[in-house]
Z-matrix of the N, CA and C atoms (Angstrom, degrees):
N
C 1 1.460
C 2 1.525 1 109.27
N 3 1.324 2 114.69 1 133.29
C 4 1.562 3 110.66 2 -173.66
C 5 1.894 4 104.55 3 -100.09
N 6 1.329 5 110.65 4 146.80
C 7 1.457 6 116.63 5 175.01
C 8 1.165 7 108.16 6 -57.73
N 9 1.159 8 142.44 7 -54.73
C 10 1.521 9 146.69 8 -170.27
C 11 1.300 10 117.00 9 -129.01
N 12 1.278 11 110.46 10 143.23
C 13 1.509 12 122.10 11 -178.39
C 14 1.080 13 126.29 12 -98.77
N 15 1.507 14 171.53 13 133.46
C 16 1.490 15 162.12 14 -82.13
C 17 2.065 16 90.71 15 -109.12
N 18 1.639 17 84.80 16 -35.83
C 19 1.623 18 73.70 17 -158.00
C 20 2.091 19 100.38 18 -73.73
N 21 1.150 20 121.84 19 14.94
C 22 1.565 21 133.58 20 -165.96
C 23 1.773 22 123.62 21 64.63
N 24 1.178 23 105.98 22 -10.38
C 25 1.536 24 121.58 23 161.05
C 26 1.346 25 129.81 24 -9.84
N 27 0.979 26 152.10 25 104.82
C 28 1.688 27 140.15 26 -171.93
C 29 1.690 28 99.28 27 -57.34
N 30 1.919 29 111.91 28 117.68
C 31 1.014 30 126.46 29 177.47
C 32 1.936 31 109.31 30 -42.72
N 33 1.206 32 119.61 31 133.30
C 34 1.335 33 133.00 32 -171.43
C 35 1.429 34 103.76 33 -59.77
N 36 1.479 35 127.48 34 -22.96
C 37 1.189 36 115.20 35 -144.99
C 38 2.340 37 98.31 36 -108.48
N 39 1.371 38 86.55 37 -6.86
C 40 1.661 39 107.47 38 170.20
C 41 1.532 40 81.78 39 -86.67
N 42 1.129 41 121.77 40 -71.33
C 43 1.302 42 102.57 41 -165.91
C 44 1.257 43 146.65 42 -44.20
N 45 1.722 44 104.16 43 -26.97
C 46 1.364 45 111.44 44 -179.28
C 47 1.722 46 92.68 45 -85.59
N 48 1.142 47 134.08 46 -22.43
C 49 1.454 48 122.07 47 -163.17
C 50 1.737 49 95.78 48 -99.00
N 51 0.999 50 130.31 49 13.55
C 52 1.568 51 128.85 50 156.45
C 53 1.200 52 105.02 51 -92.36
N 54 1.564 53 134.58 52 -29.62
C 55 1.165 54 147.53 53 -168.30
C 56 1.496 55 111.78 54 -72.32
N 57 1.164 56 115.44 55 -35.09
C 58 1.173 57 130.83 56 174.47
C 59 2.075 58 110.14 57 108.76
N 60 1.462 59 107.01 58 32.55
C 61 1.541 60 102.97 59 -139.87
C 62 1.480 61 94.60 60 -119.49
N 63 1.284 62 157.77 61 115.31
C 64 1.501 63 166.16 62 112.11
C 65 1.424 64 109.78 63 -28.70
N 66 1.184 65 112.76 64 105.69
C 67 1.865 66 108.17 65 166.10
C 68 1.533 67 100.24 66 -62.80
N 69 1.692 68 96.62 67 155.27
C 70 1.474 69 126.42 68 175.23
C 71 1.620 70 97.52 69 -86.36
N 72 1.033 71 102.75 70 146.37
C 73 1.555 72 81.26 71 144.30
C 74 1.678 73 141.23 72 -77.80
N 75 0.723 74 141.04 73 126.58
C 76 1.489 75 146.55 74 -146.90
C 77 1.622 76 115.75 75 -35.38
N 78 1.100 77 125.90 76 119.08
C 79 1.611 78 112.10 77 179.38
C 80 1.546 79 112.81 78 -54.25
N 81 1.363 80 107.55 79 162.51
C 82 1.301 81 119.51 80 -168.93
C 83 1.762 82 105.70 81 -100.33
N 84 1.499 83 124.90 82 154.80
C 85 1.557 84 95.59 83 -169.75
C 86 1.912 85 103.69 84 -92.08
N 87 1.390 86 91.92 85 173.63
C 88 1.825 87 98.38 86 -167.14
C 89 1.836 88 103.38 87 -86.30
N 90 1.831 89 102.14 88 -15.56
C 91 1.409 90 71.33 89 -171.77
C 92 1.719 91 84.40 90 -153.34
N 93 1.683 92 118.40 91 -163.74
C 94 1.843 93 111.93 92 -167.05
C 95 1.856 94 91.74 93 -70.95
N 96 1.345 95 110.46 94 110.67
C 97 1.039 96 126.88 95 148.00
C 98 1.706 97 116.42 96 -165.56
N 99 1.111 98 125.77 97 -167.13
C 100 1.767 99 134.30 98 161.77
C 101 1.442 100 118.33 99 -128.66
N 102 1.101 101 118.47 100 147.55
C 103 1.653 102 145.84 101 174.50
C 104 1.676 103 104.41 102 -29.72
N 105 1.199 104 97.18 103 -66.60
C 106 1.369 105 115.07 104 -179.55
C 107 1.330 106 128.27 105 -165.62
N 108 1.758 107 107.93 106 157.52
C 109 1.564 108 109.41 107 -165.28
C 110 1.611 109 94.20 108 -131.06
N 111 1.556 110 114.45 109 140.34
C 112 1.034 111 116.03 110 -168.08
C 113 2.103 112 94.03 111 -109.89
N 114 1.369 113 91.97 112 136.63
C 115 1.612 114 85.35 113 174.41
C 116 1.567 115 102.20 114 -131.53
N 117 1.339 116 136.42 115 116.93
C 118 1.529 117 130.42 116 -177.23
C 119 1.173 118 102.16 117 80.39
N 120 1.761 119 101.71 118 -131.74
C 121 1.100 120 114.23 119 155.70
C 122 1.795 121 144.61 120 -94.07
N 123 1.436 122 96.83 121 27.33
C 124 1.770 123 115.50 122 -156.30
C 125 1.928 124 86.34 123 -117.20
N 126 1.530 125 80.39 124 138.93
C 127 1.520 126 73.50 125 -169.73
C 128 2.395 127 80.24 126 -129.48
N 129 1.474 128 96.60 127 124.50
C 130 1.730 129 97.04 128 -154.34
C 131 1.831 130 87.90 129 -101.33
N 132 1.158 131 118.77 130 115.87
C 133 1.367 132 119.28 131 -172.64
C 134 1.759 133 104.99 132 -96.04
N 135 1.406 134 122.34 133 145.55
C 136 1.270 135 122.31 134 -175.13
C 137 1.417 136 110.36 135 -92.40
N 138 1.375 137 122.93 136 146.46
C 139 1.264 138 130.56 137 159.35
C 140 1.251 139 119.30 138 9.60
N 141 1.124 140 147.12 139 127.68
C 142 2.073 141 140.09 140 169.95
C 143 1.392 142 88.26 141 -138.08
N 144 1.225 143 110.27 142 147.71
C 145 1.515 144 127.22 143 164.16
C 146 1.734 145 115.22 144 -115.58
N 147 1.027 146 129.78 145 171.32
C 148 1.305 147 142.91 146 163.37
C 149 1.502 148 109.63 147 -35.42
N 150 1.099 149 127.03 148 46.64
C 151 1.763 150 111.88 149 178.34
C 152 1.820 151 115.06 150 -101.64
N 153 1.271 152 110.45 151 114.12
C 154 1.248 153 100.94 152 179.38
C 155 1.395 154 121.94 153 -76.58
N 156 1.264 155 130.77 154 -175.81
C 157 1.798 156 134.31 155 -151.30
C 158 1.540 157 106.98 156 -73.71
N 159 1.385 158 129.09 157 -19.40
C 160 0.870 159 142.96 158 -169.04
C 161 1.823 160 115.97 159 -112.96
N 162 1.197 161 102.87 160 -1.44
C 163 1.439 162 114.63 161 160.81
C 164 1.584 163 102.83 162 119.10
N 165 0.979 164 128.21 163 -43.11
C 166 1.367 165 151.95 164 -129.78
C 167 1.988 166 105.35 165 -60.76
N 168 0.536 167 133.78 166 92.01
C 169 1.788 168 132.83 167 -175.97
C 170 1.304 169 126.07 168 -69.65
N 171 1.350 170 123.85 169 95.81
C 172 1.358 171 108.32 170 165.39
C 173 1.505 172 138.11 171 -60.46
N 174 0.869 173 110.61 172 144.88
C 175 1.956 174 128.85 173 -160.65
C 176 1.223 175 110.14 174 -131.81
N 177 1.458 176 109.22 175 141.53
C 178 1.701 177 126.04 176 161.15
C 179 1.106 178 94.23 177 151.95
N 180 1.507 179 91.77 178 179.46
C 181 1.479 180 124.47 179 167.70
C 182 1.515 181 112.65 180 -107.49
N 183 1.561 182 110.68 181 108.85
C 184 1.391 183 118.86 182 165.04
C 185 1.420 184 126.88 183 -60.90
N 186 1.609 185 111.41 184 117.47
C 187 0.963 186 95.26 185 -172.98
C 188 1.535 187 106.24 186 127.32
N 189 1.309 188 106.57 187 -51.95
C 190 1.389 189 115.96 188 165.34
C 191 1.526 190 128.61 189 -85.61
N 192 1.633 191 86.52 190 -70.08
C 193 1.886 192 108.62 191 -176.86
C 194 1.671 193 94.60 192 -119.39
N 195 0.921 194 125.13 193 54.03
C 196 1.870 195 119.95 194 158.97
C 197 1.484 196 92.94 195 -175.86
N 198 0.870 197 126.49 196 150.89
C 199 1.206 198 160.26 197 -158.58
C 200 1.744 199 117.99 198 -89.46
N 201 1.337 200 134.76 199 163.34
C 202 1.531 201 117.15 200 157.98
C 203 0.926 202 104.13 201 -88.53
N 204 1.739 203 145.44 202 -33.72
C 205 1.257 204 118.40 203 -167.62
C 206 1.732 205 107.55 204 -85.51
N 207 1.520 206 115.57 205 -34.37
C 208 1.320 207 108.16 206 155.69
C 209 1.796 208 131.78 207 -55.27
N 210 1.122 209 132.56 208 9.52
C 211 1.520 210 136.50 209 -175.97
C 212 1.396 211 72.14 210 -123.21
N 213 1.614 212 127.46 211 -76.12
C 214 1.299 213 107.93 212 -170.94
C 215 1.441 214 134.50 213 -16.09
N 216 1.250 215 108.69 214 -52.38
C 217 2.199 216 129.40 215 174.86
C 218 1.340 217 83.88 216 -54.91
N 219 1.464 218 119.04 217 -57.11
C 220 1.420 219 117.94 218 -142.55
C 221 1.731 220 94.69 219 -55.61
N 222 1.248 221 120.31 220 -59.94
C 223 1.556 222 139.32 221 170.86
C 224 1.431 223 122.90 222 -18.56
N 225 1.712 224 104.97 223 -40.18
C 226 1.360 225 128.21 224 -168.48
C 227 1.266 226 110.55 225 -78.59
N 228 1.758 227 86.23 226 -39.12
C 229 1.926 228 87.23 227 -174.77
C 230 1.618 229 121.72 228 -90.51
N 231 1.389 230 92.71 229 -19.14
C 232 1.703 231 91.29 230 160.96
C 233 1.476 232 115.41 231 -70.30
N 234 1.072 233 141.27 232 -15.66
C 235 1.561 234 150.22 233 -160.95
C 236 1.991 235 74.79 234 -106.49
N 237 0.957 236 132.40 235 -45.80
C 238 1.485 237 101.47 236 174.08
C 239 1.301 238 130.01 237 -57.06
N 240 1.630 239 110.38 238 -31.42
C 241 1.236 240 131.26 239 -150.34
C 242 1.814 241 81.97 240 -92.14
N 243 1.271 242 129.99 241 -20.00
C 244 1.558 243 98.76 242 -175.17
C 245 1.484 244 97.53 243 -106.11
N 246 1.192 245 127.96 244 -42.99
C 247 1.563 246 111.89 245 145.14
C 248 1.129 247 133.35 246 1.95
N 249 1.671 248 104.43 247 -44.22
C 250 2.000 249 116.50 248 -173.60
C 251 1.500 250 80.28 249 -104.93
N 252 1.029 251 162.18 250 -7.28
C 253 1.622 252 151.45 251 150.98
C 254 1.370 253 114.12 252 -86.40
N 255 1.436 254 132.43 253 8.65
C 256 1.618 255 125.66 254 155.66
C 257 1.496 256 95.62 255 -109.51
N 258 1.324 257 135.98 256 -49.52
C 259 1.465 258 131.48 257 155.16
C 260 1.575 259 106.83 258 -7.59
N 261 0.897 260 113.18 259 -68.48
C 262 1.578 261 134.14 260 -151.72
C 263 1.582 262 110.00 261 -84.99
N 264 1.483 263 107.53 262 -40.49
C 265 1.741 264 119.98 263 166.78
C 266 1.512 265 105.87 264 -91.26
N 267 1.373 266 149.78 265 49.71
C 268 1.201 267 149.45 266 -156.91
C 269 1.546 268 98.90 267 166.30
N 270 1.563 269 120.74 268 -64.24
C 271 1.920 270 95.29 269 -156.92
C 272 1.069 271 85.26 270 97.15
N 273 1.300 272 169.74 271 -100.12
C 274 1.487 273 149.77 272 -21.58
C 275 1.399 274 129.68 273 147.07
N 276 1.075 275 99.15 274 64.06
C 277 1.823 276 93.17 275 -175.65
C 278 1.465 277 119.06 276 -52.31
N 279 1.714 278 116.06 277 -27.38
C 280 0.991 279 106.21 278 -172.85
C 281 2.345 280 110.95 279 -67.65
N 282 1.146 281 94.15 280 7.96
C 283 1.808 282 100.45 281 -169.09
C 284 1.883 283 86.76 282 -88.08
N 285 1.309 284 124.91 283 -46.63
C 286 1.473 285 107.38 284 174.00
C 287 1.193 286 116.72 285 -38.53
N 288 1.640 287 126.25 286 116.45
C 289 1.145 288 141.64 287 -162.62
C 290 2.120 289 102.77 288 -105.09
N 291 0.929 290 103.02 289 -37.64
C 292 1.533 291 111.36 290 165.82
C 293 1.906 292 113.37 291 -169.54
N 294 1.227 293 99.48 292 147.97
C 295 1.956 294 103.94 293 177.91
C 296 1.768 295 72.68 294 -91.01
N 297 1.505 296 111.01 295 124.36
C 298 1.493 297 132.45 296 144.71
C 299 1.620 298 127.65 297 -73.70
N 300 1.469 299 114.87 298 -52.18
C 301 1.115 300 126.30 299 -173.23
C 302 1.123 301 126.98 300 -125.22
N 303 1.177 302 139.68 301 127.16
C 304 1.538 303 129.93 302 163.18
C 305 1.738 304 110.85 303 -104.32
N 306 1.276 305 125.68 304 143.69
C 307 1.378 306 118.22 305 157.08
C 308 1.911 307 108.06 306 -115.94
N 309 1.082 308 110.06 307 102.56
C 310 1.456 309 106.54 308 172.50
C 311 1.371 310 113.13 309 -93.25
N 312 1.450 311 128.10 310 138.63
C 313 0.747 312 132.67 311 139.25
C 314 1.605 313 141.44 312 -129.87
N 315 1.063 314 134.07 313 159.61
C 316 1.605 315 148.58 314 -112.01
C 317 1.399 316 113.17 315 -139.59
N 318 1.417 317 128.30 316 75.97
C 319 1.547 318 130.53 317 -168.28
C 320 1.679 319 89.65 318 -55.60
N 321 1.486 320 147.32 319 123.36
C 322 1.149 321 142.55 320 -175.85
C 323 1.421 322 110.63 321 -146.48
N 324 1.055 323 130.49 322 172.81
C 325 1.308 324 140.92 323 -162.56
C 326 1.594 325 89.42 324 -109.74
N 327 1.419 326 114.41 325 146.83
C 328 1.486 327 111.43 326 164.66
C 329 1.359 328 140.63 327 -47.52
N 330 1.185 329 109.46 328 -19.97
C 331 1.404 330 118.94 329 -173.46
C 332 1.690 331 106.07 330 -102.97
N 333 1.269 332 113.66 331 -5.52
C 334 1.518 333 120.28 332 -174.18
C 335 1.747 334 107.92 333 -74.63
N 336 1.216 335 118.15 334 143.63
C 337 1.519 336 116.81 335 -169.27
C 338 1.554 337 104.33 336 -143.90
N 339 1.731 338 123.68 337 -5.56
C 340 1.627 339 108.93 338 -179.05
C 341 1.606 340 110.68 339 -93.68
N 342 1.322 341 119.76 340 39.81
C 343 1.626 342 117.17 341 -167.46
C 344 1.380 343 86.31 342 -51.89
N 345 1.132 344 138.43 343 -45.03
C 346 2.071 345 118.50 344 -155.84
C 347 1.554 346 89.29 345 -73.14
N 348 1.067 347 149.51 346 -50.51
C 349 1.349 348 133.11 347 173.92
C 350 1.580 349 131.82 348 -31.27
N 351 1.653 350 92.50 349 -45.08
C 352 1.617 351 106.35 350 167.93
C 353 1.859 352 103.77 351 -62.16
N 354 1.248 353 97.15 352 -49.89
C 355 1.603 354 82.38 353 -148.00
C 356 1.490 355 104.25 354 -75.72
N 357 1.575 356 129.27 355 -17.88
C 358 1.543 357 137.54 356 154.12
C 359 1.423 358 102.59 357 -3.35
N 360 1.671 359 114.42 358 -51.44
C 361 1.367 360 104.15 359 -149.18
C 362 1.181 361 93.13 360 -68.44
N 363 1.529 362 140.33 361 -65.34
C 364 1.423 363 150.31 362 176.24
C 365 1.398 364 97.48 363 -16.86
N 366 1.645 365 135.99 364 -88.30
C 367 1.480 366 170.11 365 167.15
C 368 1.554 367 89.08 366 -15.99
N 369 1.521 368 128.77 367 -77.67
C 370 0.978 369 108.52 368 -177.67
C 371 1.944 370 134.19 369 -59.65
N 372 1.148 371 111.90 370 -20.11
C 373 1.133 372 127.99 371 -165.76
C 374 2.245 373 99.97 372 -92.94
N 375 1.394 374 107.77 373 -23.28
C 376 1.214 375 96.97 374 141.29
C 377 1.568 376 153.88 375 -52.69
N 378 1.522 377 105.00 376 -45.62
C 379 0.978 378 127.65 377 -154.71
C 380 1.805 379 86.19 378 -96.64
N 381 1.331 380 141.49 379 -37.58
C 382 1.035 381 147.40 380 165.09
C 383 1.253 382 105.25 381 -34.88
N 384 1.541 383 112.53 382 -55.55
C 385 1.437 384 118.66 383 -151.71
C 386 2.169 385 114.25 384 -93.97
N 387 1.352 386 96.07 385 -20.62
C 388 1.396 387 117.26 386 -174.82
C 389 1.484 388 99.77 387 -111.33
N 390 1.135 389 139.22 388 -30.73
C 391 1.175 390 115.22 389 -142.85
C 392 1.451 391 138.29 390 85.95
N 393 1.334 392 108.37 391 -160.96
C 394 1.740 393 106.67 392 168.01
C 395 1.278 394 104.58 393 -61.67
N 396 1.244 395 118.83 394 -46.59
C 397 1.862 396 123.59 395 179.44
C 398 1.475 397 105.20 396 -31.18
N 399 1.516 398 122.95 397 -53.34
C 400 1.347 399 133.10 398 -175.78
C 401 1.503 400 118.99 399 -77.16
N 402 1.647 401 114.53 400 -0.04
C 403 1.780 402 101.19 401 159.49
C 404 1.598 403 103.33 402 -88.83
N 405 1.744 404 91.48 403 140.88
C 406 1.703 405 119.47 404 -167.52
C 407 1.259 406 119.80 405 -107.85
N 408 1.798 407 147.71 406 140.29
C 409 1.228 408 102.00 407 128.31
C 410 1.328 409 144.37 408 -69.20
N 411 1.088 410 121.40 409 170.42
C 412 1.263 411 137.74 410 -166.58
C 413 1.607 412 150.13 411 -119.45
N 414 1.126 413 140.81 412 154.08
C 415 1.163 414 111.21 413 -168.37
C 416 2.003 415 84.91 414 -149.26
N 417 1.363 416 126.70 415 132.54
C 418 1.716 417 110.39 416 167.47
C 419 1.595 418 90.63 417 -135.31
N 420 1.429 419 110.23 418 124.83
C 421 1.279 420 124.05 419 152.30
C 422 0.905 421 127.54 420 -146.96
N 423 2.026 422 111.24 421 -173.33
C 424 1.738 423 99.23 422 -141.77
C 425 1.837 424 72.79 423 -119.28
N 426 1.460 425 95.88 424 161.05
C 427 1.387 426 122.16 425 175.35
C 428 1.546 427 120.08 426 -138.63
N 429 1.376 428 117.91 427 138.47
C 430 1.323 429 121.52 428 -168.76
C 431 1.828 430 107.67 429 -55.37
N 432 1.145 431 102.37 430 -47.78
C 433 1.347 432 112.61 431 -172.38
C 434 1.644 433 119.36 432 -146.33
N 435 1.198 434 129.36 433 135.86
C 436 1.495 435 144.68 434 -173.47
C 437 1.840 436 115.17 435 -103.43
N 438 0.934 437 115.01 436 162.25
C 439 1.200 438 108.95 437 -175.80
C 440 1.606 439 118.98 438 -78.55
N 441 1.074 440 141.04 439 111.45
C 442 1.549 441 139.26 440 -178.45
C 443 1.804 442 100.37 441 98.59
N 444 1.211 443 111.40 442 11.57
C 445 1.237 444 117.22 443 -165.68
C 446 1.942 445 112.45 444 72.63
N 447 0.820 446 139.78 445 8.78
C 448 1.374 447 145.45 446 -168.31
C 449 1.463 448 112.92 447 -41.21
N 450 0.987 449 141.55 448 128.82
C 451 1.384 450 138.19 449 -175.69
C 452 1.840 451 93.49 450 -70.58
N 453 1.278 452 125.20 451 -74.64
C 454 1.499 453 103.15 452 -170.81
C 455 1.967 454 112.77 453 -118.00
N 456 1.010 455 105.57 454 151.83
C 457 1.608 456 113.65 455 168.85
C 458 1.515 457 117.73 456 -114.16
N 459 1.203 458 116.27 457 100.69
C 460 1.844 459 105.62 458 155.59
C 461 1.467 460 126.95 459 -128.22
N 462 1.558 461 98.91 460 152.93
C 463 1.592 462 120.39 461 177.16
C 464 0.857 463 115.10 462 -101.77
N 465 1.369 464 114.66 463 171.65
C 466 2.028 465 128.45 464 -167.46
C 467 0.919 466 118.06 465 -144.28
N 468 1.034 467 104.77 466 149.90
C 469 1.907 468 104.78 467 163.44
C 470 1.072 469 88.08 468 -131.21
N 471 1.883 470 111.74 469 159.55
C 472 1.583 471 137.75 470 -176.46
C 473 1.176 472 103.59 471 -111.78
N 474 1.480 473 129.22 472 163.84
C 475 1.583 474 122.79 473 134.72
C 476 1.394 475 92.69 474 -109.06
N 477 1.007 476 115.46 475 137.93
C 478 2.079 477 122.45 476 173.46
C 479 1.848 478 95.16 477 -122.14
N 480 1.551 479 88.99 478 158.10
C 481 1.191 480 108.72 479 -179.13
C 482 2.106 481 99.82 480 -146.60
N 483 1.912 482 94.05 481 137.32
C 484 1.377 483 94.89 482 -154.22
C 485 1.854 484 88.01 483 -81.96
C-alpha cells in the first residue's frame, strides 16, 4: 500500500485506520450475480447491504421499526462493505480515482420521506475516506421492500486508474 497517491491526497488506508475502521473481507453475493464488473476505467459495484463481519444483517422498516440515525449506521456500514469490494476488485484503494455514483436505497415505510439522511451515512463515510475524490452523485430512495428484508442497499460506480 503506498502513503500517497499521485494526486498528494492522504492515502485511504490511514484514513480508514484514523477512522477507527478494519475492512471485512468483501461480502459474498446472495444470489447468480458478481461483486463487481470493471469496464475501462469504471469499476460498477453491486448492491451491498448492512452486513456486519460476522454475517449478521440488519433489518426493518425505516421509518417504522429502525430509526434514521440507526439506518443511518446501517448506511455507513454498507459503504464499508463496498469499500471491502473495491479493496478486493483493485488490490489498492489508492487506484480509486473518484466514487462517481451512489444508488441508495431505503427499505421504508410509506409515509417515510428523509431517505438522503439515511444514505448520508454511506456519502459521508466516502468522502471521509477518499477525500474530494469521494464526493458523488447521487440518487436515495425509498423501496417497498429489500432483499432479506435489509433496512438499506447501495451501489457504486468507481473511476480507477491503473
Amino acid at each position: 500500500m503506498s502513503q500517497v497517491q499521485n494526486t498528494g491526497r492522504e492515502d485511504p488506508y490511514t484514513r480508514l485506520k484514523h477512522l477507527g475502521i478494519a475492512l471485512p473481507e468483501a461480502p459474498s453475493p446472495i444470489a447468480n450475480f458478481v461483486t463487481h464488473v470493471r469496464e475501462g476505467n469504471l469499476l460498477f459495484l453491486s448492491g451491498q447491504g448492512p452486513q456486519e463481519a460476522d454475517g449478521f444483517l440488519h433489518s426493518g422498516k425505516v421509518g417504522a421499526d429502525v430509526s434514521i440515525e440507526d439506518a443511518y449506521r446501517h448506511a455507513r456500514l454498507t459503504g464499508i462493505n463496498l469499500i471491502a469490494v473495491m479493496h478486493s476488485a483493485l488490490g489498492d484503494l489508492n487506484r480509486v480515482k473518484r466514487v462517481v455514483k451512489l444508488l441508495g436505497m431505503v427499505n421504508a415505510s410509506p409515509d417515510f420521506g428523509d431517505h438522503p439522511k439515511v444514505i448520508n451515512g454511506c456519502s459521508d463515510l466516502m468522502v471521509a475516506v477518499f477525500g474530494e475524490e469521494g464526493r458523488h452523485a447521487r440518487s436515495a430512495v425509498g423501496f417497498g421492500s429489500l432483499p432479506n428484508n435489509i433496512t438499506v442497499e447501495i451501489e457504486a460506480v468507481v473511476a480507477v486508474e491503473d
